[in-house]
Backbone as a chain_set.jsonl record, in Angstrom:
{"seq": "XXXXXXXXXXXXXXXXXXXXXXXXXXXXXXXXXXXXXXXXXXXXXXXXXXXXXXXXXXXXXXXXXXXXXXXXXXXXXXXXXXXXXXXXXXXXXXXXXXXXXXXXXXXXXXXXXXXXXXXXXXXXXXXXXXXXXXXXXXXXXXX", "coords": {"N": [[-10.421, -1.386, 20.071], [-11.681, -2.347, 16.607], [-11.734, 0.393, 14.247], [-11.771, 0.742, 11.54], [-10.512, -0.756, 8.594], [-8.547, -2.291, 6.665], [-7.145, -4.012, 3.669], [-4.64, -3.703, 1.437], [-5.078, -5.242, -1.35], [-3.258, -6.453, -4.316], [-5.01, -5.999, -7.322], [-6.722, -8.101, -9.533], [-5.727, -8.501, -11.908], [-3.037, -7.58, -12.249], [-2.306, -10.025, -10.394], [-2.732, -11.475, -12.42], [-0.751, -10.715, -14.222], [1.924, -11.364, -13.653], [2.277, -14.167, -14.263], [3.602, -13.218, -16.696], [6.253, -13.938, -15.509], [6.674, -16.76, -15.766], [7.168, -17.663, -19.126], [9.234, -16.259, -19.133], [11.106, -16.936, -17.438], [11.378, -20.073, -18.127], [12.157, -19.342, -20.832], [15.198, -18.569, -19.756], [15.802, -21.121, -18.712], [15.316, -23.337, -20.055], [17.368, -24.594, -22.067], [19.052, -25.385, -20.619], [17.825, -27.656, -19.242], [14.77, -28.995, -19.601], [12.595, -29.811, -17.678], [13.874, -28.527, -15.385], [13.779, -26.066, -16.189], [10.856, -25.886, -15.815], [10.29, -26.835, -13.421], [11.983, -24.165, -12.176], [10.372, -22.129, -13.344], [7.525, -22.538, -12.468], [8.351, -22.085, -9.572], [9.012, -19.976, -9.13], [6.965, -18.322, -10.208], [5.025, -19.301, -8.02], [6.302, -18.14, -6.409], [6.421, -15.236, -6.709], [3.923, -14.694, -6.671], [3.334, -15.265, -3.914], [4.881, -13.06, -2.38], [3.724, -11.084, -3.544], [1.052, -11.118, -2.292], [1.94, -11.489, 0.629], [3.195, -9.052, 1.215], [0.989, -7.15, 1.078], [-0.145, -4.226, 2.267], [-1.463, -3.036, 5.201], [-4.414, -1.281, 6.187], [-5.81, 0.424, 9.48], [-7.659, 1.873, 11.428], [-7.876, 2.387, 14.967], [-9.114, 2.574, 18.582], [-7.294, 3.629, 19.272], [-4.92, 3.848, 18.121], [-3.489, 4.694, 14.434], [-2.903, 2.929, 11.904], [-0.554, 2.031, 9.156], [0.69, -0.187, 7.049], [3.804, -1.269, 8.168], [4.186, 1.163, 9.826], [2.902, 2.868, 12.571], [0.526, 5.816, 14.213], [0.374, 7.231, 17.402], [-3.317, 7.863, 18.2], [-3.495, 10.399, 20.076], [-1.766, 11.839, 18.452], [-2.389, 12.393, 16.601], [-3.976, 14.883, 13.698], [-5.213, 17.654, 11.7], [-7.357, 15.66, 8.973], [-7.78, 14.567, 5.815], [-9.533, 13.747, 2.812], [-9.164, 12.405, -0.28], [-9.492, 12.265, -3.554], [-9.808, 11.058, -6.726], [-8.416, 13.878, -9.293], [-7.583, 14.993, -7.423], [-6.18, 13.493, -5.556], [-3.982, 12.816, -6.841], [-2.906, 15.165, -7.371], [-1.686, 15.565, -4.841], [-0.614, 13.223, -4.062], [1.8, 13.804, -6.317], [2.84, 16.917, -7.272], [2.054, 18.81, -5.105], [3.07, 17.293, -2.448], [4.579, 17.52, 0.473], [8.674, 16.839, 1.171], [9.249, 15.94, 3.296], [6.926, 14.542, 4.103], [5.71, 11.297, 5.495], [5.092, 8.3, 3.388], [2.673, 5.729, 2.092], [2.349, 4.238, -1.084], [0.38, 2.898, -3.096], [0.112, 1.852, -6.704], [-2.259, 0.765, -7.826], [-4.476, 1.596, -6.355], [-6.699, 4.475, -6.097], [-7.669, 6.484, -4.184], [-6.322, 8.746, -1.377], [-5.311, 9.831, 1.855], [-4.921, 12.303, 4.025], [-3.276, 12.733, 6.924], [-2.763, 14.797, 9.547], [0.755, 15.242, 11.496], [0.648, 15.97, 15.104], [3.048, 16.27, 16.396], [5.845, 17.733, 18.111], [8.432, 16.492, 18.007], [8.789, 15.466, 16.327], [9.613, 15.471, 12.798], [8.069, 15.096, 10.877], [5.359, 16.233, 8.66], [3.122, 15.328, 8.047], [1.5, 11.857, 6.994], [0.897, 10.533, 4.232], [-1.266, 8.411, 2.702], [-2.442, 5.587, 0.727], [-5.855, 4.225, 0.531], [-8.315, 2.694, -0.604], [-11.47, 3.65, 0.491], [-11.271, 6.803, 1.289], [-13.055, 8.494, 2.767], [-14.384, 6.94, 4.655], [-12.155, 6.158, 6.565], [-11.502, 9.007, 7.301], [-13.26, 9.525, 8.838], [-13.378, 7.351, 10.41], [-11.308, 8.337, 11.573], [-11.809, 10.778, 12.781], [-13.946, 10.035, 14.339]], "CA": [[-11.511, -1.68, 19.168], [-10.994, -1.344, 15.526], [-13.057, 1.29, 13.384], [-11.87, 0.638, 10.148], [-9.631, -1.648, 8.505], [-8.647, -2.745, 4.457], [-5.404, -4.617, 3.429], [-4.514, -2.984, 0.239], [-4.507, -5.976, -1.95], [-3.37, -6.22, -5.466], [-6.006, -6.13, -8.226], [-6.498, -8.942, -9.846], [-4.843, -8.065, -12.986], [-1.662, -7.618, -11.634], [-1.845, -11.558, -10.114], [-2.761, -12.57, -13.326], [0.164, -10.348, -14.912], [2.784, -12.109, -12.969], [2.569, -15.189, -15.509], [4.547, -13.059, -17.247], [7.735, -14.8, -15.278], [6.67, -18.458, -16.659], [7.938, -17.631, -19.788], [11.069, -14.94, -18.892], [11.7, -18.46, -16.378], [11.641, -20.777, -18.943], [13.529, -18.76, -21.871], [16.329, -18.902, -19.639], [16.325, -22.68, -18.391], [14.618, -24.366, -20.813], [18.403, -24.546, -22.869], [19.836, -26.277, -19.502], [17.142, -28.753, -19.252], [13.532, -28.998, -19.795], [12.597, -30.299, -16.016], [14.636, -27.165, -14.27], [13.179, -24.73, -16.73], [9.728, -25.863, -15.74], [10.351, -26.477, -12.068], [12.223, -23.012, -11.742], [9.05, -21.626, -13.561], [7.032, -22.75, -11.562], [8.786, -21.849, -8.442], [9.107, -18.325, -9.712], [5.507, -17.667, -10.069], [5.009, -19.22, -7.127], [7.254, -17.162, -4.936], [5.98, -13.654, -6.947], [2.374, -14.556, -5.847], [3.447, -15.444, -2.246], [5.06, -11.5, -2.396], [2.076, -10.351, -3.539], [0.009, -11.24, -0.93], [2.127, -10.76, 2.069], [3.84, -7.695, 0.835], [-0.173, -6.391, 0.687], [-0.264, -3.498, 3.822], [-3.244, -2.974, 6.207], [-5.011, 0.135, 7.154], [-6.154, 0.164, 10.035], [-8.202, 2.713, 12.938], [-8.475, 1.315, 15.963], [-9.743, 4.091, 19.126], [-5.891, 4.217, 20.486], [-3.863, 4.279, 16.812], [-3.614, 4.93, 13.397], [-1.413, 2.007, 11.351], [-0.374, 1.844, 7.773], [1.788, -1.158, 7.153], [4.318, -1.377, 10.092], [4.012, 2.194, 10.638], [1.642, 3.202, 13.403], [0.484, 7.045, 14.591], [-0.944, 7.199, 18.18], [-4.696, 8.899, 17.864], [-3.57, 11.85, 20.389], [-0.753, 12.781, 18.036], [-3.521, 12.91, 15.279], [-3.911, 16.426, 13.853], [-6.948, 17.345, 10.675], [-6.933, 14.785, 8.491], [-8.451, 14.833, 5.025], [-9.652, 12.471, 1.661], [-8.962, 13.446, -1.511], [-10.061, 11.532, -4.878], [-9.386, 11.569, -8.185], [-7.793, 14.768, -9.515], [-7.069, 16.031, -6.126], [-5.296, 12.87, -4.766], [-2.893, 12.476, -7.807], [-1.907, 16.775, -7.195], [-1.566, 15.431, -3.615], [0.619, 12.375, -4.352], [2.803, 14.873, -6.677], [2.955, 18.353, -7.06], [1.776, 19.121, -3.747], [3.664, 16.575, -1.89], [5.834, 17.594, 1.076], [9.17, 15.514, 0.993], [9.336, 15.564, 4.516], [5.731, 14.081, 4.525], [5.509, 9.657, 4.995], [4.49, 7.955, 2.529], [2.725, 4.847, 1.594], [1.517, 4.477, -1.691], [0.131, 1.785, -4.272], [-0.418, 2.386, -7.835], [-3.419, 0.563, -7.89], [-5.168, 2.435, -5.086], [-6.51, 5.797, -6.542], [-7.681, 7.617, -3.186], [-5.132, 8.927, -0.657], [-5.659, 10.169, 3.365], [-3.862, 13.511, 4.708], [-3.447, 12.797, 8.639], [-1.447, 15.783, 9.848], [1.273, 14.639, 12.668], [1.012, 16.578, 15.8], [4.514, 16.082, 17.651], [7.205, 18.94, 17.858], [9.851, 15.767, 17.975], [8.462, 14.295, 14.6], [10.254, 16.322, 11.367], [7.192, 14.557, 9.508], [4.115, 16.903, 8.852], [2.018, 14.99, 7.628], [1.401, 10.769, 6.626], [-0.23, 10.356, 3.088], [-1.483, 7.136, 2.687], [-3.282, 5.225, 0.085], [-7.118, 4.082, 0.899], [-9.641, 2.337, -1.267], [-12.652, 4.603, 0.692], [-10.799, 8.011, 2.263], [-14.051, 9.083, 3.375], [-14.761, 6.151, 5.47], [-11.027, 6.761, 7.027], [-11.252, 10.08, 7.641], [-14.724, 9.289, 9.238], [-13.18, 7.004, 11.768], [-9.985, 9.16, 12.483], [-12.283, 11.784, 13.791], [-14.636, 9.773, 15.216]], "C": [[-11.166, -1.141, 17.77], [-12.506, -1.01, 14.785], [-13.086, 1.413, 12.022], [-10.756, 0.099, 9.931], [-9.49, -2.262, 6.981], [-7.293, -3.414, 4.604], [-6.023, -4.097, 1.841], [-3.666, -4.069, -1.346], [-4.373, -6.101, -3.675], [-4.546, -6.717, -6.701], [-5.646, -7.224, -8.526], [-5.911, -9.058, -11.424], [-3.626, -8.013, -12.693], [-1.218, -8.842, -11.179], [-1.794, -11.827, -11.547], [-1.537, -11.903, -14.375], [1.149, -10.741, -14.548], [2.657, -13.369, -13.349], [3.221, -14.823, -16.143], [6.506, -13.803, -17.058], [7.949, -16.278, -15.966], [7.68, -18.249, -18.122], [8.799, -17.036, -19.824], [11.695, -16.915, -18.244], [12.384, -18.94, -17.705], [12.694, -20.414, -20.244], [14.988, -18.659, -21.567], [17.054, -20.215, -19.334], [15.714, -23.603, -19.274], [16.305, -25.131, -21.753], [18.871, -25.22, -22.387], [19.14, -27.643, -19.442], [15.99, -28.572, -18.906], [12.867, -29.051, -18.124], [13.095, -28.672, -15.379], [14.004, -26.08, -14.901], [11.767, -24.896, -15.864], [9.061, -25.706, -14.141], [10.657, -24.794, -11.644], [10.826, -21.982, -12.485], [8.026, -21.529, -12.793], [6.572, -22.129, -9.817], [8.931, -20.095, -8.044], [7.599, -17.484, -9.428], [4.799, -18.054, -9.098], [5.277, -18.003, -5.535], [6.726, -15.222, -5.327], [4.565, -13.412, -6.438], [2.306, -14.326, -4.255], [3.657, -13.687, -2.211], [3.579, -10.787, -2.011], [1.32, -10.079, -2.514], [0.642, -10.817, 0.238], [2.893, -9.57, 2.212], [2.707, -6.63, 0.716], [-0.036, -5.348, 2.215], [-1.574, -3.625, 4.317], [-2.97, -2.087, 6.26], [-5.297, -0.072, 7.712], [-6.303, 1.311, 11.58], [-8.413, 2.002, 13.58], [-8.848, 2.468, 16.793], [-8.409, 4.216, 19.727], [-5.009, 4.798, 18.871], [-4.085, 4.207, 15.502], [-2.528, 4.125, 12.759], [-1.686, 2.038, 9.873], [1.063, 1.237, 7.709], [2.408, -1.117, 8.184], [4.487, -0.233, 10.311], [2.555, 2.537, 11.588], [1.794, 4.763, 14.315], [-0.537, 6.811, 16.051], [-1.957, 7.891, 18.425], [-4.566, 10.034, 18.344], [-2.235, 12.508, 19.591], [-1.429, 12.882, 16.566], [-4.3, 14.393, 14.843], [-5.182, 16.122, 12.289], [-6.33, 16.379, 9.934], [-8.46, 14.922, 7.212], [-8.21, 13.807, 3.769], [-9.595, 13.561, 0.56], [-8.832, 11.75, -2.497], [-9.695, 11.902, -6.145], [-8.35, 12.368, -8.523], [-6.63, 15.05, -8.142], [-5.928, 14.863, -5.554], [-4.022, 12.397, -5.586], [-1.875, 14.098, -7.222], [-1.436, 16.243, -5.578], [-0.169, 14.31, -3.485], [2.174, 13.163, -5.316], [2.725, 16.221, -6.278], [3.118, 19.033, -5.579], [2.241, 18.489, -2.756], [5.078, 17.114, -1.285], [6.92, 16.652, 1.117], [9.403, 15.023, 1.921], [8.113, 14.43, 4.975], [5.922, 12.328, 4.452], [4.504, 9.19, 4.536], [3.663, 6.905, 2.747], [1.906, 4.296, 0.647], [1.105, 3.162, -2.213], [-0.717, 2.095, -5.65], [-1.828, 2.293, -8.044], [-5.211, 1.003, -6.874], [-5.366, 4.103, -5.351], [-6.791, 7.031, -5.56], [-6.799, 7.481, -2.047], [-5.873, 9.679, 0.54], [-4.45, 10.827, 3.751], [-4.049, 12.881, 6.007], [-1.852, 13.681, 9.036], [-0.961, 14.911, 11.039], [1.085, 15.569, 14.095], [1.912, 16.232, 16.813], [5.376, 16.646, 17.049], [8.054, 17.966, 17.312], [9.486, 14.704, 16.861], [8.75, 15.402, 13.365], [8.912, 15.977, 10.584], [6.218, 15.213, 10.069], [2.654, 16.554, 8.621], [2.046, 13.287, 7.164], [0.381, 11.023, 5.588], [-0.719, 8.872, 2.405], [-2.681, 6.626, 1.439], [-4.559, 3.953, 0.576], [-7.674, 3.518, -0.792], [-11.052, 3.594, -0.846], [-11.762, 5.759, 1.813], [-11.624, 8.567, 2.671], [-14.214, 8.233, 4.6], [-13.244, 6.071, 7.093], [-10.628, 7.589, 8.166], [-12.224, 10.182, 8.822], [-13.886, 8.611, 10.824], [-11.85, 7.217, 12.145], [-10.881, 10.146, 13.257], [-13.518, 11.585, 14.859], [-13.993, 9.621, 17.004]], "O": [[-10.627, -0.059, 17.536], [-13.609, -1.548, 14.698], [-13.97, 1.943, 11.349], [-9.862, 0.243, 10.764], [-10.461, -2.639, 6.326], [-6.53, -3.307, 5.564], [-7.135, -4.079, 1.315], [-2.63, -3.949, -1.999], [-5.386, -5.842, -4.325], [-4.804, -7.915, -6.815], [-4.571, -7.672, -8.128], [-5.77, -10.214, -11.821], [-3.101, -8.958, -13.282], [-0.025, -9.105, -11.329], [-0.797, -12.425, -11.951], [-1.338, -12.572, -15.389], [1.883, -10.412, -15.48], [3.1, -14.02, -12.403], [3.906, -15.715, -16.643], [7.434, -14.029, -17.835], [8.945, -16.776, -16.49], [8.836, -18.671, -18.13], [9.454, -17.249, -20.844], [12.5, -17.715, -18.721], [13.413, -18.532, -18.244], [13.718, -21.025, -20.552], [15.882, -18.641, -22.413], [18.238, -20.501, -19.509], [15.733, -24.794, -18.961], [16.198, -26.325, -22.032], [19.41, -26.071, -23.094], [19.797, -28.675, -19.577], [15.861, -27.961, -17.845], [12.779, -27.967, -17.548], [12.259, -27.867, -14.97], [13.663, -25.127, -14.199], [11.538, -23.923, -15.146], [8.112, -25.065, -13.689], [9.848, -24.166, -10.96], [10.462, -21.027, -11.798], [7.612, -20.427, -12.433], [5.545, -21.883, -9.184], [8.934, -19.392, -7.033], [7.283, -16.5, -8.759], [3.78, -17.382, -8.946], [4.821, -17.503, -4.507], [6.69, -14.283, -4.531], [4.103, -12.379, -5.953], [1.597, -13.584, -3.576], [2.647, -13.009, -2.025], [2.869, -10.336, -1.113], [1.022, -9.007, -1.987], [0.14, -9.92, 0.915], [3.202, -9.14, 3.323], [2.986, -5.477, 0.386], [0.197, -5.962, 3.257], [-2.538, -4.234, 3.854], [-1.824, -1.649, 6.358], [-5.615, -1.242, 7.499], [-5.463, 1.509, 12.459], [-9.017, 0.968, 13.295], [-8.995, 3.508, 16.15], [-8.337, 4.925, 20.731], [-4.612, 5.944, 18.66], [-5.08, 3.524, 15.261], [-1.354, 4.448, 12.94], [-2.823, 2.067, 9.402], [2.14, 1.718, 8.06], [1.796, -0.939, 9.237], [5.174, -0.189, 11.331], [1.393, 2.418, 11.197], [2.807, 5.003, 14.972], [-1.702, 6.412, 16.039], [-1.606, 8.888, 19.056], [-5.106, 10.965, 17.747], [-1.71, 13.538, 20.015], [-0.915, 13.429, 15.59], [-5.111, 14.926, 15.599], [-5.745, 15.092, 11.918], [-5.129, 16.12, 10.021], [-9.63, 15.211, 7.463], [-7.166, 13.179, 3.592], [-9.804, 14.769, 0.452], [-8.336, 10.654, -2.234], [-9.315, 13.02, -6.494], [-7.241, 11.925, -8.227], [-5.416, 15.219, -8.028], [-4.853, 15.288, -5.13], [-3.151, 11.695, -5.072], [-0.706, 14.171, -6.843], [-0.48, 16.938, -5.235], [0.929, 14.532, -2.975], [3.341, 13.023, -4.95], [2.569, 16.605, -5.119], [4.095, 19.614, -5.106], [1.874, 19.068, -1.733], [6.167, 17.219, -1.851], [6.517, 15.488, 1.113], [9.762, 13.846, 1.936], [8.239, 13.641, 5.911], [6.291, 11.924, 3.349], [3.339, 9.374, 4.887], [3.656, 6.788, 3.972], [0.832, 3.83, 1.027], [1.612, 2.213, -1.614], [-1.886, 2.477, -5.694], [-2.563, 3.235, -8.339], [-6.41, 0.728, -6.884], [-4.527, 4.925, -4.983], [-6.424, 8.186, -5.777], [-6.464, 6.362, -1.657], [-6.986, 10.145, 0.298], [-3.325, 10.337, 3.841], [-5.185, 12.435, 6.172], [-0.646, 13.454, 8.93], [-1.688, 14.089, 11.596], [2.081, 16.267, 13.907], [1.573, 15.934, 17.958], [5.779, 16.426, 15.907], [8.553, 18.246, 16.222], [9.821, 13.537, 16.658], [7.834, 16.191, 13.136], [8.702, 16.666, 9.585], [5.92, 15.177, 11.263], [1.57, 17.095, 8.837], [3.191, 13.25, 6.714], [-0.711, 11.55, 5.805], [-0.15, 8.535, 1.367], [-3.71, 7.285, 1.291], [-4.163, 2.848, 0.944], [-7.354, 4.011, -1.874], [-11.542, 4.299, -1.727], [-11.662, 5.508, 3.014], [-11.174, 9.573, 3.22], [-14.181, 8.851, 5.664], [-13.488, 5.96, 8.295], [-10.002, 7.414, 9.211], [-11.939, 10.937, 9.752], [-13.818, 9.155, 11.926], [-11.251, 6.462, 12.912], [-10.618, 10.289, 14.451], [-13.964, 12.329, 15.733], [-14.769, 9.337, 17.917]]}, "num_chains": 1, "name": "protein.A"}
């Protein structure tokens, strides 16, 4: 059963900043021939949107595991687990950031989710993950 669930998709600023290739495209094929510039333009901003989208990860609690993109933690190797906002989840993404700890971030995603690991035969202490609501998260990791 799942208890919480987001795909972490890019703002919409960022699609609409990826027009930027139309003209990079074109400035280089337009010289070869008008047609290929416009097609490979085209095809360009095509293929950066497609990215976009299926390059977006999922979060996702369910009552057996914990997944972020194709990584997945199973719930009894789930140790405290904590949200952090603003200030706190930037010192968390740097400063404070074990390097042993896995990642997975996105710029556009400003709150982040501690879930400690508990397994001797895992080097990693911790998964820090980026969340839209880390309360809601954290909520149904410990539920």
């Amino acid at each position: 059963m799942t208890l919480y669930r987001e795909r972490l998709w890019a703002p919409p600023a960022l699609y609409l900043a990826t027009a930027l290739v139309i003209p990079a495209t074109l400035l280089v094929f337009l010289p070869i021939s008008v047609l290929a510039g416009v097609l490979v333009a085209i095809g360009m901003e095509l293929g950066v949107l497609v990215l976009l989208w299926v390059l977006a990860p999922t979060i996702e609690v369910t009552d057996t595991e914990f997944r972020a993109g194709k990584a997945h933690l199973p719930r009894t190797l789930v140790g405290t687990t904590e949200a952090f906002e603003g200030a706190a989840a930037t010192e968390q993404r740097g400063p404070a950031l074990d390097a042993r700890a896995w990642t997975l971030f996105r710029g556009y995603v400003r709150g982040v989710v501690k879930v400690e690991v508990r397994d001797d035969a895992d080097p990693t202490p911790y998964w820090l993950v980026s969340v839209r609501h880390p309360g809601k998260v954290v909520e149904a990791l410990r539920s």
